[in-house]
C-alpha positions as CSV (number, residue, x, y, z in Angstrom):
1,X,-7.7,-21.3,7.6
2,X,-8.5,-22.8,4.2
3,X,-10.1,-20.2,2.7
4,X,-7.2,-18.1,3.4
5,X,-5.2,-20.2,2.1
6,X,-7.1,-20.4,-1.1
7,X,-7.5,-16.8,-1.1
8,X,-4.0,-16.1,-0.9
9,X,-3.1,-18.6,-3.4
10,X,-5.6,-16.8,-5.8
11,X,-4.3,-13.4,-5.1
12,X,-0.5,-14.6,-5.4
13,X,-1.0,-15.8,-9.1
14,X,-3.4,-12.8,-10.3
15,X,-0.2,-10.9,-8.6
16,X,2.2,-12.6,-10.8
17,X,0.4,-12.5,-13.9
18,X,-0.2,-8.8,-13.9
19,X,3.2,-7.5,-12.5
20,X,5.1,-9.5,-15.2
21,X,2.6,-8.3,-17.5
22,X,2.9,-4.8,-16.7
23,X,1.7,-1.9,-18.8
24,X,-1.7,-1.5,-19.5
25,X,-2.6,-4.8,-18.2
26,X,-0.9,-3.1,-14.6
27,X,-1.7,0.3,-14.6
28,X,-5.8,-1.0,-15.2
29,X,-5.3,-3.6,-12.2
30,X,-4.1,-1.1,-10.0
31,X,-7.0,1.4,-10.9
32,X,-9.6,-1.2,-9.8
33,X,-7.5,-1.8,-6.7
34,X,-6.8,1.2,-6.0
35,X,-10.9,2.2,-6.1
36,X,-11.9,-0.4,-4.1
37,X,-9.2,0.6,-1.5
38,X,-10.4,4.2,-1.8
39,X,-14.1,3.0,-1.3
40,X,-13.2,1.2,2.1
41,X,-10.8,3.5,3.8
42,X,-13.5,6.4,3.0
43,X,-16.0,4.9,4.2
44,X,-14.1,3.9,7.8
45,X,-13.2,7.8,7.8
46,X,-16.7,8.6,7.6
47,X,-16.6,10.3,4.5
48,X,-20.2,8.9,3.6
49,X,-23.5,10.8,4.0
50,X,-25.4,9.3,7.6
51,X,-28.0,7.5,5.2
52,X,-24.8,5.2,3.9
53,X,-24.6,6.3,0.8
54,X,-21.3,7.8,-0.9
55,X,-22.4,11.3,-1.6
56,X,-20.6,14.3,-3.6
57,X,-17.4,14.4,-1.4
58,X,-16.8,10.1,-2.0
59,X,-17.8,10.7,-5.8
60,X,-14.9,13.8,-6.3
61,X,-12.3,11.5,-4.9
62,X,-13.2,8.6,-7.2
63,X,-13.3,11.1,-10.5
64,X,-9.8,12.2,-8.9
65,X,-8.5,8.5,-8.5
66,X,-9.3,8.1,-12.6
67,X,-7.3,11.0,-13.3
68,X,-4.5,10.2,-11.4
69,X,-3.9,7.0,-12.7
70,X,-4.8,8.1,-16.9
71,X,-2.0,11.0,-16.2
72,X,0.2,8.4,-14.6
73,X,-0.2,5.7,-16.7
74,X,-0.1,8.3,-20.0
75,X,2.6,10.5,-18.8
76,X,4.7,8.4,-16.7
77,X,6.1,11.2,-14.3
78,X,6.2,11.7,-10.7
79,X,5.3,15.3,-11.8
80,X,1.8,14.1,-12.3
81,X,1.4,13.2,-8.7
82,X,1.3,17.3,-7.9
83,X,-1.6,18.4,-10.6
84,X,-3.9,14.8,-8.9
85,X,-3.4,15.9,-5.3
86,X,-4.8,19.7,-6.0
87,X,-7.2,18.7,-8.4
88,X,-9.0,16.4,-5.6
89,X,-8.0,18.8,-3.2
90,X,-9.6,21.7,-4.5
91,X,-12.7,19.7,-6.1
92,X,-13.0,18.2,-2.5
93,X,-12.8,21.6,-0.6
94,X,-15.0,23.2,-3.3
95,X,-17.8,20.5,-2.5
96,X,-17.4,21.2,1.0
97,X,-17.9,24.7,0.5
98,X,-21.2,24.9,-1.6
99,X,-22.6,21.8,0.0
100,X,-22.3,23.8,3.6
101,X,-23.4,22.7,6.2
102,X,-24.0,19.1,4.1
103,X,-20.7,17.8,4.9
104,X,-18.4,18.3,8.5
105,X,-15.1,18.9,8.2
106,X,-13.9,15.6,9.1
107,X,-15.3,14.3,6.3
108,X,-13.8,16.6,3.6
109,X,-10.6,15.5,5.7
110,X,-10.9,12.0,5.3
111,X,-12.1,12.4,1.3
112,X,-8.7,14.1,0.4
113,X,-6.4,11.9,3.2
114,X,-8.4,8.5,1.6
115,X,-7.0,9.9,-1.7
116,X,-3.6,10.1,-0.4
117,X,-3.3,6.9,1.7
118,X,-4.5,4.4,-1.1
119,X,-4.6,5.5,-4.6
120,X,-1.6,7.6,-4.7
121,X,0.7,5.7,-3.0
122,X,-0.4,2.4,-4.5
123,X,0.2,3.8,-7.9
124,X,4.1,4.0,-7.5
125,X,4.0,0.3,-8.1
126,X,3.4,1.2,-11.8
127,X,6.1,3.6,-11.5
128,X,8.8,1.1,-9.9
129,X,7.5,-1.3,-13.0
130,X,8.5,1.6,-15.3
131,X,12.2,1.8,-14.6
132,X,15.5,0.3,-15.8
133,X,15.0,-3.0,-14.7
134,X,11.9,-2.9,-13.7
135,X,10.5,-6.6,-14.1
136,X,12.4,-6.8,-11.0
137,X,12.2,-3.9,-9.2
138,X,8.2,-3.8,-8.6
139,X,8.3,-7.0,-6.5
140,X,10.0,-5.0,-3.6
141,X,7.1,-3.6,-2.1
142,X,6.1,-6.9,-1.2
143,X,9.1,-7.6,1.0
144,X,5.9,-6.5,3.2
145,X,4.7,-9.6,3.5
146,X,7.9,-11.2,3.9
147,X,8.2,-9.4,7.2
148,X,4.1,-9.1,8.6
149,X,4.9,-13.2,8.0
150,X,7.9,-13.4,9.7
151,X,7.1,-11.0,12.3
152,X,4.6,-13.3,13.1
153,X,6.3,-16.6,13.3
154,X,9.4,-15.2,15.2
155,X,6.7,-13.2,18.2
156,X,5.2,-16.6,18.4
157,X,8.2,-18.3,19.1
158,X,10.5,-15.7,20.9
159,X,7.8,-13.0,21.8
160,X,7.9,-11.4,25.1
161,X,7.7,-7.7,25.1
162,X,4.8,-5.9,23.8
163,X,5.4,-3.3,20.8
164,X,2.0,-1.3,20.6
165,X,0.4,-3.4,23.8
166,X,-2.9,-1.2,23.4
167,X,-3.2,-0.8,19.4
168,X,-2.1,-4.8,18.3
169,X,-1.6,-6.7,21.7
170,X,0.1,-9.5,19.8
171,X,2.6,-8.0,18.1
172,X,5.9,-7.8,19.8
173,X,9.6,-6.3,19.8
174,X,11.3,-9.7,19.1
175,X,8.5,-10.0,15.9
176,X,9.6,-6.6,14.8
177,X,13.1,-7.8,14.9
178,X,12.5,-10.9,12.9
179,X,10.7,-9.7,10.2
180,X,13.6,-7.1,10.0
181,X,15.9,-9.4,9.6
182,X,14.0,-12.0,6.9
183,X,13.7,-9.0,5.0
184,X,17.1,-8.1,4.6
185,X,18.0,-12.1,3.8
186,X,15.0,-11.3,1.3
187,X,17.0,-8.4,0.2
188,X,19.9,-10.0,-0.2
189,X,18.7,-13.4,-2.1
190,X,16.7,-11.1,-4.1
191,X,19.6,-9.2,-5.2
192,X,21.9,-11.5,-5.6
193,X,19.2,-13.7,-8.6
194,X,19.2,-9.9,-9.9
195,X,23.0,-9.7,-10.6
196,X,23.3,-12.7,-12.0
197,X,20.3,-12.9,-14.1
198,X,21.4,-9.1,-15.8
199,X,24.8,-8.9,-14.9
200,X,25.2,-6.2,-12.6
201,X,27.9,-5.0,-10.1
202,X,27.5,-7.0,-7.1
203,X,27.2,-3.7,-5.3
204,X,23.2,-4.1,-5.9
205,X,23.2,-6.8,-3.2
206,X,24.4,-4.8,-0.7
207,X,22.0,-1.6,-1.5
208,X,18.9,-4.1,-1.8
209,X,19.9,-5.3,1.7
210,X,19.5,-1.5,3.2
211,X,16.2,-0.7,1.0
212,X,14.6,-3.9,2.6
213,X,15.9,-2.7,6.2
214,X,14.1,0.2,5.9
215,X,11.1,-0.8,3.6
216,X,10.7,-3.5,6.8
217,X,10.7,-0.9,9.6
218,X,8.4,1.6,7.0
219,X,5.6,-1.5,6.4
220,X,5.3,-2.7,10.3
221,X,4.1,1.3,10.6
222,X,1.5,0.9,7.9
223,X,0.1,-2.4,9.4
224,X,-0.3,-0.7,12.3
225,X,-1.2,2.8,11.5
226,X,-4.5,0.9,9.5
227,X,-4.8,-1.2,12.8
228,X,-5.1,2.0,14.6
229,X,-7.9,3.4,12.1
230,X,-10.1,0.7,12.2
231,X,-9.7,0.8,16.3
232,X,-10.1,4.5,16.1
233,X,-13.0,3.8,14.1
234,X,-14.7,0.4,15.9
235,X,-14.3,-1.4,12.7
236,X,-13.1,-5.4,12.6
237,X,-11.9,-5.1,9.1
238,X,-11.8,-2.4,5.7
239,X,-14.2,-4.9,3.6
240,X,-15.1,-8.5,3.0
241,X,-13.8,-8.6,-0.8
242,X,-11.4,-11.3,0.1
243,X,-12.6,-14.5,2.0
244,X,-10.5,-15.2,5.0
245,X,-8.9,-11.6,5.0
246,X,-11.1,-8.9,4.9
247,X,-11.0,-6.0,2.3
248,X,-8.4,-4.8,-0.3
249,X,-6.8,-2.5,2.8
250,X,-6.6,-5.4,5.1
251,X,-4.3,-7.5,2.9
252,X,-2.6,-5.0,1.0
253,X,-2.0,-2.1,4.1
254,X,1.6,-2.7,4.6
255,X,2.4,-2.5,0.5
256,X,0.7,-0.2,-0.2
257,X,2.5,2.6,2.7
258,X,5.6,0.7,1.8
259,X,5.4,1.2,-1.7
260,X,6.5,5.0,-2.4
261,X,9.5,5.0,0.0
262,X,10.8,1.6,-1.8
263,X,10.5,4.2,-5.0
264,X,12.5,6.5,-3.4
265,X,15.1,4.5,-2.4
266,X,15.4,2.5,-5.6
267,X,15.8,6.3,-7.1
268,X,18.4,7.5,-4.3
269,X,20.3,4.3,-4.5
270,X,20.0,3.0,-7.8
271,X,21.1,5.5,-10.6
């Protein structure tokens, strides 16, 4: 328990530093993240060669994660996101082709979905720290935590019915419901320090209230849709990077599925 504890302190003050930072400092923080998040969700896939090494298909994606972030970082569009995701597509399904029978499908699969689940989503953090306001903004995602931490003190004290009894036996409805409902007091403390500190219409309380009831909802599915690969995939944990947590996709699995549909809303709700 200490050494999570230690790590976690660690990880919340590299955190700070780089999102009030931003920029370069950022968008380079977020490329080694997102690598090392590629690296261990590829390798649970299966997307390395028997012998354990990363081969061609692991290599295209990583080449693909260093263009998507220079475009993004360089151009700062969403339109960006289209150009990565066929570049790695096609590079992927190119390598699968002229390496045949080298690679299985499955692999070629998991090289491209790898590319998707981690790197691109992760990088609408930078995004989010790109808009109007966005000093604020780009601590949302991690209303995540708020809720896995909540979720988890409410099922142990009010937990009776099972939510995925098969997938995460400890998680349960009345946990669900908690973190929920922490978020959206998140939401609504968060907002309210953001009115007053740059003066906006109160009217930003309320819509941070309904983007942190959904973002809740959206980042219990990502903590269990990576539970469910590494039980698909008889794995304990993504990596050991992180003393007392595992990998990169252990502690940051819920943010970073959370992170592009907190963009969107911040776009659909905050013109």
């Amino acid at each position: 328990m200490k050494t999570r504890v230690l790590s976690s302190i660690v990880i919340g003050v590299v955190l700070a530093i780089t999102l009030v930072l931003g920029g370069y400092v950022l968008g380079g923080v977020s490329l080694i993240v997102a690598q090392i998040a590629y690296y261990e969700i590829a390798k649970a896939l299966g997307v390395f060669e028997e012998d354990g090494k990363t081969g061609l298909l692991y290599k295209v994606g990583f080449v693909g994660v260093v263009l998507h972030y220079a475009l993004v970082i360089y151009l700062h569009d969403t339109k960006t996101y289209l150009f990565s995701i066929l570049f790695v597509f096609l590079t992927v399904m190119v390598t699968y082709v002229l390496s045949f029978p080298k690679y299985k499908a499955h692999q070629a699969i998991g090289a491209v979905f790898a590319f998707l689940y981690a790197p691109v989503m992760l990088s609408f953090i930078y995004l989010l720290r790109l808009r109007e306001n966005g000093e604020f903004l780009v601590w949302m995602p991690f209303v995540a935590w708020i809720c896995d931490t909540f979720a988890y003190l409410t099922g142990r004290a009010f937990g009776k019915h099972k939510m995925t009894p098969i997938l995460s036996p400890h998680k349960t409805i009345e946990g669900g419901i908690g973190g929920i409902v922490f978020s959206v007091l998140a939401g609504a403390i968060f907002g309210f320090i953001m009115v007053k500190a740059k003066g906006l219409e109160s009217i930003i309380i309320a819509e941070f209230m309904v983007i942190t009831f959904i973002a809740s909802i959206i980042s219990q599915l990502g903590d269990l849709s990576a539970s469910a690969i590494k039980r698909d995939m008889n794995i304990k944990d993504y990596g050991k990077l992180i003393p007392g947590h595992g990998g990169i996709m252990d502690r940051f699995d819920s943010v970073i599925f959370v992170t592009p549909f907190i963009y969107g809303l911040v776009v659909f709700f905050m013109k």
